[in-house]
C-alpha positions as CSV (number, residue, x, y, z in Angstrom):
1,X,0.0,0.0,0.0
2,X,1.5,3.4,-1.0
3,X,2.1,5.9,1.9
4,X,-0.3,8.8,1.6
5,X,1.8,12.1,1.1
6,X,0.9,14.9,3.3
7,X,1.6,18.6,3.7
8,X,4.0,18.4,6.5
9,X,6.3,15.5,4.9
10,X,6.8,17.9,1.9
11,X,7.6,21.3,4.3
12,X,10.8,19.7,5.3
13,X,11.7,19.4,1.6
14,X,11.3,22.8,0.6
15,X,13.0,24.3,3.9
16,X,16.3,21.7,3.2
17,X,16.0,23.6,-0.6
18,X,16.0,27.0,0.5
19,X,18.6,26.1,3.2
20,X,20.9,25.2,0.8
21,X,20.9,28.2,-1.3
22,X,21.9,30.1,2.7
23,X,18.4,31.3,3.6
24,X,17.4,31.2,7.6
25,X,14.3,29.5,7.0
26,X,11.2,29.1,9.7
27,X,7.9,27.0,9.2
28,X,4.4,28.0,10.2
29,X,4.8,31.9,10.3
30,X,1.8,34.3,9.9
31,X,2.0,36.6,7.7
32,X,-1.5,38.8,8.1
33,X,-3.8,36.7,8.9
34,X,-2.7,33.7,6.9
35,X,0.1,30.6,8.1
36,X,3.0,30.7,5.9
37,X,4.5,26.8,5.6
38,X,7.7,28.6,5.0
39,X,9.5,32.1,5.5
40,X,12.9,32.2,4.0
41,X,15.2,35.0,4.8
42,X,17.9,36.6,3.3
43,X,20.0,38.8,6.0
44,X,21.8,42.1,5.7
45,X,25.0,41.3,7.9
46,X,25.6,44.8,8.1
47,X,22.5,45.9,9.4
48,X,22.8,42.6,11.6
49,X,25.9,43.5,13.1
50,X,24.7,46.5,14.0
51,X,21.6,45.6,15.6
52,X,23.6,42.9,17.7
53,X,26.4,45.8,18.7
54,X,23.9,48.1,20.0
55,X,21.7,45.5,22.0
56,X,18.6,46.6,19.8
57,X,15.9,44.3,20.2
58,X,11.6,44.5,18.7
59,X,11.3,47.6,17.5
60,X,7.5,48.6,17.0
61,X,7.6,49.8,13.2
62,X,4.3,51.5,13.3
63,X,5.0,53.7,16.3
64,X,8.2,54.4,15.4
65,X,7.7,55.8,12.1
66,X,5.2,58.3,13.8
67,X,7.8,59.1,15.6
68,X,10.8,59.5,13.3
69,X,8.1,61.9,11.4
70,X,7.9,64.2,13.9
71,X,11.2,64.1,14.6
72,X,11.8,65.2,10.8
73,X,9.0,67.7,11.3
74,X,10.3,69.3,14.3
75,X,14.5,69.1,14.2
76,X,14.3,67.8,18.1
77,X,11.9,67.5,20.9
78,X,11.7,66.5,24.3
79,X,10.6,63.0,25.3
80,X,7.6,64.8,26.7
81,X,6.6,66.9,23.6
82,X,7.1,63.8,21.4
83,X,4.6,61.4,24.2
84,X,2.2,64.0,23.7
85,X,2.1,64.5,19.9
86,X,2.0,60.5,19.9
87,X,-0.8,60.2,22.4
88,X,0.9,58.0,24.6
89,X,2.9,57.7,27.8
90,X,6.4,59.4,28.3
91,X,7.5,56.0,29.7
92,X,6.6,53.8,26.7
93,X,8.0,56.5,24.1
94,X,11.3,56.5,26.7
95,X,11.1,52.9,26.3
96,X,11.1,52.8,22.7
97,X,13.8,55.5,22.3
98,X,15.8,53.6,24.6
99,X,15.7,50.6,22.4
100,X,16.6,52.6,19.6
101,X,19.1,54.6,21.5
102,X,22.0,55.8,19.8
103,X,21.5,53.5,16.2
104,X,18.3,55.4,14.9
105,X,17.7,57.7,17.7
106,X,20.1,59.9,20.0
107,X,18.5,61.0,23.5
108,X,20.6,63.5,25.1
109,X,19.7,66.1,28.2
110,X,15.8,64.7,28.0
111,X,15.9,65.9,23.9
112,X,15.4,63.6,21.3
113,X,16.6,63.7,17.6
114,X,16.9,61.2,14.8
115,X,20.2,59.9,13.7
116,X,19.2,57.9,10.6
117,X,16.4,56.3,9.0
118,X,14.9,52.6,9.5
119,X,16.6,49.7,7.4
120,X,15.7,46.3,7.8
121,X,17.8,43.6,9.0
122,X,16.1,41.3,6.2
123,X,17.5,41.9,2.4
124,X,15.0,39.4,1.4
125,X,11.8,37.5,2.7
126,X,9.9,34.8,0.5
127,X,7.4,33.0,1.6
128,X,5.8,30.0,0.2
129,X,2.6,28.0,0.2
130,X,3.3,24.3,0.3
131,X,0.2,21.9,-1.1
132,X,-0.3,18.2,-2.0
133,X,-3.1,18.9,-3.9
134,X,-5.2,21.8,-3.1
135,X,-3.2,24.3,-5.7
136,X,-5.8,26.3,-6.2
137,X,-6.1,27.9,-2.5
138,X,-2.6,27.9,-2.4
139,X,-2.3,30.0,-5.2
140,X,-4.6,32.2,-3.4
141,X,-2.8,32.3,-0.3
142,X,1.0,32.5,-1.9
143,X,-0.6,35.7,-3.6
144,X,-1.6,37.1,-0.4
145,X,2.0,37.1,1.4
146,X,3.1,39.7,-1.2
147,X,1.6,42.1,1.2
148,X,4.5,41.6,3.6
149,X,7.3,39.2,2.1
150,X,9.2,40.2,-1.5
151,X,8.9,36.6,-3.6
152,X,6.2,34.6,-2.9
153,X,5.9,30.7,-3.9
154,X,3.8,27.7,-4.5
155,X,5.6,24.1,-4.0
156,X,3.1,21.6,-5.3
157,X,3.9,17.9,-6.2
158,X,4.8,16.6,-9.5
159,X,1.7,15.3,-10.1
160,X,-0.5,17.9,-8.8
161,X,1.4,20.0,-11.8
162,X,0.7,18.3,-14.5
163,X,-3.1,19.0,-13.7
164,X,-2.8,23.1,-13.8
165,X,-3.7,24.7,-16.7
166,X,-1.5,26.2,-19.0
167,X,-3.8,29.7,-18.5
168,X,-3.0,29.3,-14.9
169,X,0.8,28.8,-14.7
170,X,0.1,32.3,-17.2
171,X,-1.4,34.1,-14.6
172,X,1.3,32.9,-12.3
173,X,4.0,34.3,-14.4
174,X,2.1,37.3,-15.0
175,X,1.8,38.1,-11.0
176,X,5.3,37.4,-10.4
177,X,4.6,34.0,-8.2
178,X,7.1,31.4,-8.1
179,X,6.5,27.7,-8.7
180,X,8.8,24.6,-7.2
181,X,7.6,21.1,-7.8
182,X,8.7,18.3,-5.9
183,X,9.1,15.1,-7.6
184,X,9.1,11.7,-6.2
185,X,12.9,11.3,-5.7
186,X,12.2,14.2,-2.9
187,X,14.3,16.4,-5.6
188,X,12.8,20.4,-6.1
189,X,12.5,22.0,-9.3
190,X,11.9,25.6,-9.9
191,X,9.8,25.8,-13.2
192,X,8.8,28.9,-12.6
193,X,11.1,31.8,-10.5
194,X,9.8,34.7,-8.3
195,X,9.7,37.6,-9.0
196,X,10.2,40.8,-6.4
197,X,6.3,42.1,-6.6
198,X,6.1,42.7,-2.9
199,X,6.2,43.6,-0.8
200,X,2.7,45.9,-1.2
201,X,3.2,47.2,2.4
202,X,6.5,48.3,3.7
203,X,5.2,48.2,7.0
204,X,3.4,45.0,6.9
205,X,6.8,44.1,5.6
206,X,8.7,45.7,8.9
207,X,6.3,44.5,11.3
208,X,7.0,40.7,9.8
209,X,10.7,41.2,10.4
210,X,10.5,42.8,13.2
211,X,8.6,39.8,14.5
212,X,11.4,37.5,13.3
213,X,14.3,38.8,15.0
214,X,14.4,37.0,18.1
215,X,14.0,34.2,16.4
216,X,16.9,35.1,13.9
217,X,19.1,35.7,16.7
218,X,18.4,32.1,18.0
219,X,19.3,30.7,14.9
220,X,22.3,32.6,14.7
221,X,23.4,31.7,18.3
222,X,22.5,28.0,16.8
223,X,24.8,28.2,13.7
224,X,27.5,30.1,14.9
225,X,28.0,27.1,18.0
């Protein structure tokens, strides 16, 4: 009797593929409101390295841009007349300037003033949708993480493939999805590659990496043992 093949014995195919090409890859990550299978990421080292030097941990994109836009607005203002333009609490705007403190933001004598802007720690995310059958949602759903990542994929088997319509694997290449069938010898083939369409939200983009860099830091820790 043949082994039925399921989602999860397939995931660990596709992360040991993007592996190899010297992505950190997690499994099960949202992305909005949707369960990625996979999140591959590309790092910037440099940005890395500086993150690690200055002891920056989550930063809370959404906030912080508010901030850095008053900042640009106003030249320099006191932790108080920031907390107030914000709307919140001098102690969580002091607690998000002291994360910050002195890579993106320099507190000095109880002002506050930007030093640069925001740049990721992530020079690439790609997520992908991993189905045995069901290619149809997972089109849907590979399409959807271009909110946040910058590739997107669909890893189907073999013979789910040859059952997608030529207008389909169309549309795919017109959207910019990529498409990685894995055959029976557990061996992945990209027929067709990503393109960078996403991702359609810069900060739904930050917030995702922002979310992933404890988790980075872990697997850095891991590697480098």
């Amino acid at each position: 009797m043949l082994k039925k093949i399921r989602e999860k014995d397939l995931v660990p195919l596709v992360k040991k593929y993007f592996v190899k090409q010297g992505y950190i890859v997690f499994t099960e990550q949202y992305v909005g409101f949707q369960r990625a299978d996979i999140l591959a990421i590309r790092l910037d080292m440099n940005e890395v390295k500086k993150r690690i030097e200055h002891g920056i941990t989550y930063i809370p994109p959404r906030t912080f841009f508010r901030m850095v836009r008053f900042l640009d607005k106003y030249g320099e203002l006191t932790v108080k007349e920031l907390a107030e333009k914000l709307g919140y609490s001098t102690k969580y705007v002091s607690s998000i300037i002291s994360v910050v403190n002195p890579l993106y933001l320099y507190r000095e004598q109880g002002r506050v003033r930007k030093i640069r802007d925001y740049t990721p720690y992530t020079a690439e995310i790609i997520g992908v949708e991993v189905k045995v059958k069901d290619w149809k949602n997972g089109l849907v759903q590979a399409h959807h993480y271009l909110y946040a990542v910058n590739k997107s994929y669909l890893a189907i088997c073999s013979k789910t493939f040859d059952k997608i319509p030529d207008s389909v694997l169309k549309w795919i290449k017109e959207k910019g999805l990529g498409l990685l069938i894995i055959n029976k010898d557990n061996t992945i083939n990209e027929v067709i590659k990503a393109k960078k369409q996403g991702p359609i939200s810069k900060i739904a983009y930050y917030s995702l990496s922002e979310r992933l860099w404890d988790k980075v830091l872990k697997m850095l820790d891991h590697l480098t043992r």
